[in-house]
C-alpha positions as CSV (number, residue, x, y, z in Angstrom):
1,X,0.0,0.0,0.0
2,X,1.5,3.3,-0.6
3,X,0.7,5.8,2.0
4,X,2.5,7.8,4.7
5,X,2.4,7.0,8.3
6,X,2.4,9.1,11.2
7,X,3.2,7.2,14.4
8,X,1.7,9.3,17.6
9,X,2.4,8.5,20.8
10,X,0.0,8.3,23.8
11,X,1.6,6.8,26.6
12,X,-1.4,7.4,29.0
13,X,-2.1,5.0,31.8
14,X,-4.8,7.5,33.6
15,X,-7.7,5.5,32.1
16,X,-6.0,2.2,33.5
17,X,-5.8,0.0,36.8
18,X,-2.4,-1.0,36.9
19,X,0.6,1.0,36.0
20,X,2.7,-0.1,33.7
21,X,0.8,0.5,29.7
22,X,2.2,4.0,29.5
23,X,5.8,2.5,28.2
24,X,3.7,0.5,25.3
25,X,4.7,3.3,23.0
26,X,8.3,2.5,23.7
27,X,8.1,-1.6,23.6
28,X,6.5,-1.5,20.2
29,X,8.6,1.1,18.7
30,X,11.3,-1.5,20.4
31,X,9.4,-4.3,18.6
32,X,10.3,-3.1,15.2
33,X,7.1,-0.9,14.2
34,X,8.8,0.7,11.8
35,X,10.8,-2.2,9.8
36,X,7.4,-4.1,10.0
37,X,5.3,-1.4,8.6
38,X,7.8,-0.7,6.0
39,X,7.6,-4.1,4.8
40,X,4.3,-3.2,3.8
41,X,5.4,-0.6,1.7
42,X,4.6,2.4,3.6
43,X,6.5,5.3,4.6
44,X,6.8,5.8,8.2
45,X,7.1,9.0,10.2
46,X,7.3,9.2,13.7
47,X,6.3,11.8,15.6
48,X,7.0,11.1,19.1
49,X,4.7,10.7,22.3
50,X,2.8,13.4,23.8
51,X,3.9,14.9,26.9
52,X,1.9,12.7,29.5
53,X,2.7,13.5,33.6
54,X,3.2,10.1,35.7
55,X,-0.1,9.8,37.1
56,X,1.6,9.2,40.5
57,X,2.2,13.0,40.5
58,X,-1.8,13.2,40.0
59,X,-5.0,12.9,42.0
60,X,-7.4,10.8,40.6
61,X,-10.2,12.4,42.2
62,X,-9.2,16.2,41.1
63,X,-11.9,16.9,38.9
64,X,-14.8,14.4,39.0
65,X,-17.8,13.7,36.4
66,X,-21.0,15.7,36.8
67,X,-22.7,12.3,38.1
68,X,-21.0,9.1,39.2
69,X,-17.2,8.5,38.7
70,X,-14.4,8.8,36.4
71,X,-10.5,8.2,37.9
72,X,-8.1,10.9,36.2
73,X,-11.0,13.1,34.5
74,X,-9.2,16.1,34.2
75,X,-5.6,14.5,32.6
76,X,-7.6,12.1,30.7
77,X,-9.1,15.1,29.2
78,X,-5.8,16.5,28.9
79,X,-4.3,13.7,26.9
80,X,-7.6,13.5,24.6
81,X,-7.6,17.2,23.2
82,X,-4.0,16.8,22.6
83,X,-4.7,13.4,20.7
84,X,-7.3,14.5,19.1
85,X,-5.2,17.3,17.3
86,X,-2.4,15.0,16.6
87,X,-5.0,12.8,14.6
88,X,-6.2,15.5,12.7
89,X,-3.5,17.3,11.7
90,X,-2.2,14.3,10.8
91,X,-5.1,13.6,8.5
92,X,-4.8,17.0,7.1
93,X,-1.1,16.4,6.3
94,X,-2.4,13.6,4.0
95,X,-1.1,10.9,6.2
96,X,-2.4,8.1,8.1
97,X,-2.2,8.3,12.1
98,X,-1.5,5.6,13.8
99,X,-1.4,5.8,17.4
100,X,0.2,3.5,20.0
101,X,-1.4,3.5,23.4
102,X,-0.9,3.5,26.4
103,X,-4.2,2.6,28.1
104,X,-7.6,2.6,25.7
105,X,-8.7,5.6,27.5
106,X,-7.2,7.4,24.6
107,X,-9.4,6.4,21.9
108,X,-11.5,9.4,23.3
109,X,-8.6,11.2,21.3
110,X,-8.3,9.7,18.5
111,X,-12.0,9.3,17.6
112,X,-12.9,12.6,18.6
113,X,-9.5,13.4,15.8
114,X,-10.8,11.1,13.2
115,X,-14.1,11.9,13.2
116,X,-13.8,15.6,13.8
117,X,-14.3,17.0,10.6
118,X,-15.8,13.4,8.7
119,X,-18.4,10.9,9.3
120,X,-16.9,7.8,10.6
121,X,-17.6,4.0,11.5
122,X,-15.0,1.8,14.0
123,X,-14.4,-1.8,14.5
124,X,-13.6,-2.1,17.6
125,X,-11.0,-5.3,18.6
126,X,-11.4,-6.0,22.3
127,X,-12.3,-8.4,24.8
128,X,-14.4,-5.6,26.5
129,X,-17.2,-3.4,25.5
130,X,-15.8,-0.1,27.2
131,X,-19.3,1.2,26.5
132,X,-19.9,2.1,30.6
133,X,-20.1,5.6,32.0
134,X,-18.9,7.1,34.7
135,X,-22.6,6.4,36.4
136,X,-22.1,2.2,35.5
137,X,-18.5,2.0,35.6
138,X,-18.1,-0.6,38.9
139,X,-14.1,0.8,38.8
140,X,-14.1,4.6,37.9
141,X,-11.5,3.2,35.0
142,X,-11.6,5.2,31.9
143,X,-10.3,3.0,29.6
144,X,-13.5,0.8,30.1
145,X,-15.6,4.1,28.8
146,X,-14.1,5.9,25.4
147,X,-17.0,4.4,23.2
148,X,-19.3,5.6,25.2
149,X,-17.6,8.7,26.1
150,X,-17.2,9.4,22.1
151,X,-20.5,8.6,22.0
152,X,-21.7,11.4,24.4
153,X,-23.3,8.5,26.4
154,X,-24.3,9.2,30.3
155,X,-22.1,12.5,31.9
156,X,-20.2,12.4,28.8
157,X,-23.0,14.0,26.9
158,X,-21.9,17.5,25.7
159,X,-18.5,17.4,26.1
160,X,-16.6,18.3,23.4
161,X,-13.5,17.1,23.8
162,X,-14.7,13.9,24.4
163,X,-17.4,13.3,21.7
164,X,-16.9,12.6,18.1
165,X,-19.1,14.3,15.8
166,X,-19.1,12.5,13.2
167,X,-19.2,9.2,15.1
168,X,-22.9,6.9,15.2
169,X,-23.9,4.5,16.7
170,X,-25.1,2.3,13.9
171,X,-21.1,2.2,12.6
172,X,-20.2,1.0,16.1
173,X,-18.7,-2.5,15.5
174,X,-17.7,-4.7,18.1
175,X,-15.7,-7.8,17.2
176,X,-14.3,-10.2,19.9
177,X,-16.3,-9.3,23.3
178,X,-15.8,-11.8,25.7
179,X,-16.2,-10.0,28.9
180,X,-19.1,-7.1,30.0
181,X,-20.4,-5.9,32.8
182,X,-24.5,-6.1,33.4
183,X,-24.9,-2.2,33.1
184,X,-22.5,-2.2,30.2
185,X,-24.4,-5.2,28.4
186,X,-28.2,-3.8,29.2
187,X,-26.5,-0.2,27.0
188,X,-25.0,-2.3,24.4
189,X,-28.4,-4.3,23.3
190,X,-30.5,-0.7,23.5
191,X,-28.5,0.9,22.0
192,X,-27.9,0.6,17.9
193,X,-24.2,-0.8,17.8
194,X,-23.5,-3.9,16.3
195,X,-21.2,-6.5,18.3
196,X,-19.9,-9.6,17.8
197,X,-18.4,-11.9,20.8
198,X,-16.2,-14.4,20.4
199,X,-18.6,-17.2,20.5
200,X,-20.4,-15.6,17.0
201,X,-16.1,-15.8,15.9
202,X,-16.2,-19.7,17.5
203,X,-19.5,-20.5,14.8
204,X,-18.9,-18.7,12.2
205,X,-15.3,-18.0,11.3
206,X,-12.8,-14.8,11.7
207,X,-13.0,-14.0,7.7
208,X,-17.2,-14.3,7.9
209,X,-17.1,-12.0,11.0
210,X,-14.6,-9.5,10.5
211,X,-16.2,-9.3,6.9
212,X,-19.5,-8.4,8.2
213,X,-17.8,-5.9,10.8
214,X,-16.1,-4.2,8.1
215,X,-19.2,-3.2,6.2
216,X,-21.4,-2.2,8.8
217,X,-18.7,0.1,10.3
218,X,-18.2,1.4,6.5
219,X,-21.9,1.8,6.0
220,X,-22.1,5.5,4.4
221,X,-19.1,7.0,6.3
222,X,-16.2,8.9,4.8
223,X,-13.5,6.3,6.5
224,X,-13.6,4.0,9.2
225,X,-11.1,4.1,12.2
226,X,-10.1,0.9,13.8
227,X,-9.1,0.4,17.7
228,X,-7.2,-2.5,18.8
229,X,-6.9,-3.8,22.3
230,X,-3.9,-6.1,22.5
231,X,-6.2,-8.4,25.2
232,X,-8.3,-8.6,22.6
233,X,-5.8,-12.2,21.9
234,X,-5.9,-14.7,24.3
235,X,-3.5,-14.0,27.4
236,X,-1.5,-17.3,26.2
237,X,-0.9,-15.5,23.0
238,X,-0.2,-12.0,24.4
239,X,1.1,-12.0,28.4
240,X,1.6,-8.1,28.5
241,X,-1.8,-6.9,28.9
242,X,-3.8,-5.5,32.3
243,X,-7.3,-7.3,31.8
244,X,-6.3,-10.5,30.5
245,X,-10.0,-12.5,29.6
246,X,-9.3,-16.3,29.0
247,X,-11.0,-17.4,25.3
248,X,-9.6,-14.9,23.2
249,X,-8.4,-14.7,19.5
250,X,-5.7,-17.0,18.5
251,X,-2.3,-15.4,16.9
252,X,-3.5,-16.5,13.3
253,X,-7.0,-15.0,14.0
254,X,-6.0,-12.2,14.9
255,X,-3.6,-11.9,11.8
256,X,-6.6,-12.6,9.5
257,X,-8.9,-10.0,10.7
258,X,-6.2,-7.6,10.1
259,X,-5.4,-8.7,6.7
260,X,-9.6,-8.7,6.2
261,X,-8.9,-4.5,7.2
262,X,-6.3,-4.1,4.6
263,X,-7.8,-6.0,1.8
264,X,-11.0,-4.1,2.5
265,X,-9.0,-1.1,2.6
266,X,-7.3,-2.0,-0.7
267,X,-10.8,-2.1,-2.3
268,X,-12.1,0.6,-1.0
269,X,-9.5,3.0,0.4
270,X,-11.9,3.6,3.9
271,X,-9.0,2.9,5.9
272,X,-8.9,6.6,8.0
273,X,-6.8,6.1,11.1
274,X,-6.0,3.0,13.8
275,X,-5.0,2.9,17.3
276,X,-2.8,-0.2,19.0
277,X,-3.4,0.2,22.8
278,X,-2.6,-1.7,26.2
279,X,0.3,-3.3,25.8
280,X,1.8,-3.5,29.1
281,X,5.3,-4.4,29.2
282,X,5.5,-4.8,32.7
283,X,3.5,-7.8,32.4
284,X,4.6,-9.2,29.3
285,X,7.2,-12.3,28.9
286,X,10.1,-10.7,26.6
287,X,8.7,-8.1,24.6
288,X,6.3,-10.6,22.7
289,X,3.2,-8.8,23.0
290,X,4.7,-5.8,21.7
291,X,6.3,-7.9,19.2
292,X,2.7,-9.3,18.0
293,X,1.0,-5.7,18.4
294,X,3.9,-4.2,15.8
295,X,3.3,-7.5,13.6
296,X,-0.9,-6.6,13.5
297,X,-0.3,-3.1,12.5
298,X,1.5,-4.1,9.5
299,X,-1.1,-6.5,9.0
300,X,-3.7,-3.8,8.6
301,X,-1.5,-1.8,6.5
302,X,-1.1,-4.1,3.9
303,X,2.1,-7.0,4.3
304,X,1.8,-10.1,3.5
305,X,3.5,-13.1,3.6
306,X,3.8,-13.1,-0.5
């Protein structure tokens, strides 16, 4: 594929319960992003992280939600509106952003970037629905929130540096859920998303299901962003992550759904933006979820084995 690539870093771990995913950035890069991305035939720029404080120099309860709660509102917000101008000044540059997380708190960034001056769909790679608000949220954890939050779901309603405009619901596409919480499930089937758990992956197939994904997140949009959560793979495939869920994608799956993004791309050319997020190297066993989350994004860019 011949585009330009714009590597942003978020190395955020506000929207997270264990410390650890803010140096995800760094283990990636580490991995080889760039050699593997090249091998797709891209040309890759990287830009750097943002400047994110240690949120042991913060309080988590310094600015709160107007109802229930949200841990690290105010930096979270912080680290969005910065994000979310990254994104889109990538986007005007011609280029394609592609951001490595950090926590998943900071999709609120890049979908409120992607989708600031377009309409937009995203499929949405996770073993969570991060559709709770700070009223449901049984932890406070951003990072279990940004759909809804980009959404304007709950106390996120009105915000607008954490909604994306051009973002609805119908173009919401889960693929993978494995693990939701009761408030978070009740949201998801009233609302007009359209998910996919792992056990519609187990009967039907990663091609048939990522397919399907892929043109309902596409449906009348301008481009479609794509967010992947590393736990999104079973923990025995990728250690380094914060919420491991037992049952999750294999290594070839997940491979194959990414390939699905780029030859849908290829077609196309809806392929707007894509966001690789918490890999925690902390947790991980010698780099190798890093090493598989620089692997995926080439995936989705266009290499191939032949």
């Amino acid at each position: 594929m011949d585009r330009d690539v714009r590597v942003i870093g978020a190395p955020s771990d506000y929207g997270a319960n264990r410390r650890g995913v803010d140096m995800g950035p760094s283990a990636i890069r580490y991995a080889g992003l760039a050699d593997e991305i090249e091998g797709s035939g891209t040309t890759v720029t990287d830009v750097g992280d943002l400047a994110v404080p240690r949120a042991e120099e913060r309080d988590p309860e310094r600015e709160a939600p107007r109802r229930g709660k949200a841990k690290f509102l105010r930096e979270t917000r912080q680290v969005a509106t910065e994000l979310s101008d990254a994104v889109a000044d990538a986007l005007a540059a011609g280029e394609f952003p592609l951001v490595l997380g950090g926590d998943h708190s900071i999709a609120i960034g890049s979908l409120a970037g992607t989708a600031r001056d377009a309409d937009v769909g995203v499929v949405w790679f996770d073993a969570h629905g991060d559709f709770n608000t700070p009223e449901t949220s049984p932890s406070g954890n951003v990072h279990g929130m940004p759909v809804a939050a980009a959404l304007g779901k709950g106390s996120f309603a009105g915000l607008e540096w954490a909604n994306a405009p051009g973002l609805r619901e119908e173009n919401v596409v889960y693929v993978g859920l494995r693990d939701i919480d009761g408030e978070e499930r009740r949201a998801i089937n009233e609302s007009d998303v359209t998910a996919f758990t792992m056990s519609d992956i187990d009967e039907r197939g990663i091609n048939a299901v990522t397919e399907d994904a892929l043109a309902a997140a596409s449906e009348g949009v301008d481009g479609v962003h794509v967010s992947f959560d590393v736990d999104w793979l079973d923990p025995n495939e990728a250690p380094g992550v914060g919420t491991p869920v037992r049952g999750g994608a294999t290594y070839r799956e997940a491979h194959r759904a990414l390939e699905a993004v780029a030859e849908r791309d290829a077609a196309t050319g809806l392929l707007r933006s894509m966001e690789i997020v918490e890999v925690n190297p902390i947790l991980d066993e010698s780099n190798r979820t890093a090493e598989i989350a620089a692997e995926l994004a080439a995936s989705a860019l266009g290499k191939r084995i032949l």
